[in-house]
N, C-alpha and C positions, 0 to 999 in steps of 0.2 A: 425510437427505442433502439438500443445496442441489441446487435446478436449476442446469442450465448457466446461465441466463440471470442465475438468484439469484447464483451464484458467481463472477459477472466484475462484479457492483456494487463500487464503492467498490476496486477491485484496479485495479493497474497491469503489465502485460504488456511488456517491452521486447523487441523485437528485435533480436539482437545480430550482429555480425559476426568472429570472431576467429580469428588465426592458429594453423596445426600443419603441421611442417615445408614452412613455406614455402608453404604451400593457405589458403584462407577455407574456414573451418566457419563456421555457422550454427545460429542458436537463439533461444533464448527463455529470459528470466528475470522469471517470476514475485515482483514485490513483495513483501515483508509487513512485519512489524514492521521499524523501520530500525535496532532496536536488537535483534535477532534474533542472537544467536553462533552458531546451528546453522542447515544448510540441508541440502536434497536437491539430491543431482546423477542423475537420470536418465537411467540409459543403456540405449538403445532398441536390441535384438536385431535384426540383420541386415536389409537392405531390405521396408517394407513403407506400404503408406497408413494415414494419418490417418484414417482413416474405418474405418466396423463396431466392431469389437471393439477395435480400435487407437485409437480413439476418447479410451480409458481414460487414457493417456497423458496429453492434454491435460487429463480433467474431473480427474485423480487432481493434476494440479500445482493447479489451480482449486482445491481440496477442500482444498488442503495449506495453500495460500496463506492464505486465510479463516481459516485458522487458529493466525493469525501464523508460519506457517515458511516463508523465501524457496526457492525454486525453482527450478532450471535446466535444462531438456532442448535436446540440441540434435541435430544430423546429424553424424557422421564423417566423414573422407574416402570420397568415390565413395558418398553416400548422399543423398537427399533434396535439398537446393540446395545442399548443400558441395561443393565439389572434390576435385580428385586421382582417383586410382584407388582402387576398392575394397578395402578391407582385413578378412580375418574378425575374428571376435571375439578371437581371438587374439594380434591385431597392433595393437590399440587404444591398447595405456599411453598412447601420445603424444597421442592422443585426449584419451582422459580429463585424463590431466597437464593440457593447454594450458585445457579446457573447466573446469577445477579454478582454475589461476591464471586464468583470467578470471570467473569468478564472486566470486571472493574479492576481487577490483581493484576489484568494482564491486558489492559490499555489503560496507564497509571494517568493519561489527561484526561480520562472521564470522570464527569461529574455526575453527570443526568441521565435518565435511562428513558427510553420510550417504549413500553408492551405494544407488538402488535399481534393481534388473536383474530383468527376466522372461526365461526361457531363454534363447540365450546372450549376452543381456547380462546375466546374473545371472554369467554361466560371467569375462565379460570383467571382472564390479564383483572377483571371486575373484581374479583372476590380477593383480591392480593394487593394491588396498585397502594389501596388507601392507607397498607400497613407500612408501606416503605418509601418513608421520604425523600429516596433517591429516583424515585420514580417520578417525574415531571410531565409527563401525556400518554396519552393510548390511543392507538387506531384498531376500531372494533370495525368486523366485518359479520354482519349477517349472524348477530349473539343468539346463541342455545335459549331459549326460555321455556321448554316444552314441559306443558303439564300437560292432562290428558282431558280435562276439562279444553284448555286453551287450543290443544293438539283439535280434536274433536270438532270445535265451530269456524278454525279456519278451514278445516277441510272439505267443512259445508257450503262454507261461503265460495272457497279461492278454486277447490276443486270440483265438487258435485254439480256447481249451479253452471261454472265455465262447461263441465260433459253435456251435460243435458243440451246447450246449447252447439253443440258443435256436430259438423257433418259426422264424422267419425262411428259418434255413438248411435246417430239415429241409422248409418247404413247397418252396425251390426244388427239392430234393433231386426229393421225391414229385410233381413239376410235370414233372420231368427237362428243369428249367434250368439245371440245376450245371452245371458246365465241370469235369468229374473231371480231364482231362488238366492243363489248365492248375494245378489247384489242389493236385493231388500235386506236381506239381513246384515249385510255389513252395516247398511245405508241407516240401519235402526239401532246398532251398535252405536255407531256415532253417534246420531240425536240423542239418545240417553247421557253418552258421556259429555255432549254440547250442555246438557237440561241440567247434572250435577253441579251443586255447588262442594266447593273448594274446604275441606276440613279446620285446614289451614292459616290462624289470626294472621290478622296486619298488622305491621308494626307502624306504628305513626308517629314514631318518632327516633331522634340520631342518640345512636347508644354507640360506644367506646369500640367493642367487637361485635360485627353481626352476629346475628345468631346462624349456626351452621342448620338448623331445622327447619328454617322459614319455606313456605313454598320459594321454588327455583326464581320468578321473576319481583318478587319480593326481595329476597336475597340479594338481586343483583343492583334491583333500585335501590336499597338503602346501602350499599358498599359504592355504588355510583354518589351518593349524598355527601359521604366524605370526602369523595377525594375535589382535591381542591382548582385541578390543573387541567389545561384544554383535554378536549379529546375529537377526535374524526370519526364520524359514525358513515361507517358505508352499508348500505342496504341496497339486494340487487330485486327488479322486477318481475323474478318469474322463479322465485327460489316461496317455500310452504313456511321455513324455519323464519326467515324475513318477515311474510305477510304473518306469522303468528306473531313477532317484536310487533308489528306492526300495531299489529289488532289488543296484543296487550298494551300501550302506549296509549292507542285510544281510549280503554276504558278506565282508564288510571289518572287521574289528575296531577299526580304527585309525579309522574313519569313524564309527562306532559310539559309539568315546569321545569324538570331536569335539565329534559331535550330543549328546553325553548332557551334557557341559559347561554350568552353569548359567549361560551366557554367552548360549546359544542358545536361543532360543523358539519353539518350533516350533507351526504352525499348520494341520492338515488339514481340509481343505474338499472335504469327500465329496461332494455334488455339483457342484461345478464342473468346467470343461473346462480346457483348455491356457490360453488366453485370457482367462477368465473373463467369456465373453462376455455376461451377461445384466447387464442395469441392476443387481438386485440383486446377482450376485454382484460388479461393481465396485465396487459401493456399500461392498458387507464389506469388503473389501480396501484400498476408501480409509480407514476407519474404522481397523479393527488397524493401518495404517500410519502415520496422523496420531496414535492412540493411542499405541504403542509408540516412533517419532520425538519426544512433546511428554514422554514418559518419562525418556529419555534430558536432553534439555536443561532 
């Protein structure tokens, strides 16, 4: 993997300014080949800094660039130096749409776009991909699916059952630092919201526009249903938001055969976190993605 410092030689970074309903968003496009037809569009999950683990963002567009593939990440409305008010991951199309036609305005040999989203902008690249047929793959990392039914029984399964089991807990235990009261009652919180069922219908079948009301991992399975084109699914082993994909995938059938489509490549990375916070494990992830992205094109 190039240094940061190796990986901005001989690149050209523009910063750009572009309209969405009526706001200035902001961003950044990463150069490369000018005769490049495939690029990455970037879309950054909910307020946070450029820096730490967030970092990735930046060195992962560098890493892509070097590699002849142009690049664009930029801020939505109500995030980082764009305007408007904040909007969740869910209210983004027009987001993405506008940051889409202006990356494509201004590397005129692109044809094809590839979203790449870390939870929930992986949840927002889902919810948008299948409306725009400029759009040809997506590499999802670690997709937002949180309900609180769902939230609830991986936290029994991936959290409560690993405590119980580890030195840690039993020394507060025998130290008599535990907090019993407060910790039965969280511990009974959750088994109610694990025991609820979901309000929620399924939809069981492919309609034209998802519905925007469906529960969240509903939602994304039938907006995954449509789109036609590969996609990279990376999942890391020691992240909650993952083993909940996870745990909804297993009980889903429909989800099941999604993922099992040779469209999809899936990628588990046993030791990483939510973030993929270490040098190395960005490293991997810049790799499989400039890999599987220089694939396609």
């Amino acid at each position: 993997m190039l240094s940061e410092l190796q990986a901005t030689e001989n690149l050209t970074e523009i910063p750009v300014i572009f309209a969405c309903q009526g706001q200035n968003l902001h961003g950044i496009i990463h150069q490369a080949d000018i005769s490049a037809a495939l690029g990455v569009l970037m879309i950054v999950g909910g307020p946070q800094y450029r820096v730490g683990s967030h970092r990735q963002f930046v060195l992962l567009a560098r890493h892509l660039a070097a590699q002849g593939i142009p690049v664009m990440r930029f801020d939505v409305r109500g995030m980082g130096d764009s305007q408007g008010q904040p909007h969740n991951f869910g209210q983004i199309d027009d987001d993405i749409r506008a940051a889409s036609d202006y990356f494509f305005a201004s590397c005129p040999a692109l044809s094809q776009v590839v979203l790449w989203g870390l939870c929930d902008g992986a949840s927002a690249a889902l919810f948008y991909a299948y409306q725009d047929q400029r759009v040809k793959g997506m590499v999802l990392l670690n997709p937002w699916v949180f309900t609180e039914q769902g939230s609830a029984k991986t936290y029994l399964r991936h959290y409560y059952l690993q405590r119980f089991f580890s030195k840690d807990f039993w020394l507060k235990v025998l130290s008599l630092k535990f907090n019993y009261a407060s910790s039965v009652l969280s511990l009974w919180r959750i088994v109610k919201q694990a025991a609820s069922k979901s309000a929620t219908p399924e939809s069981q079948h492919k309609v034209t526009k998802v519905d925007e009301h469906l529960a969240l991992p509903t939602r994304m399975r039938e907006c995954l249903k449509q789109f036609e084109y590969p996609v990279l699914l990376i999942l890391s082993g020691r992240d909650l938001t993952a083993d909940e994909f996870k745990e909804t995938v297993k009980a889903d059938p429909e989800w099941q055969s999604l993922l099992s489509n040779p469209r999809v490549f899936r990628r588990d990375f046993a030791e990483a976190d939510h973030t993929f916070s270490s040098a190395a494990w960005r490293d991997q992830v810049a790799e499989w993605s400039s890999d599987w992205v220089k694939k396609l094109s």
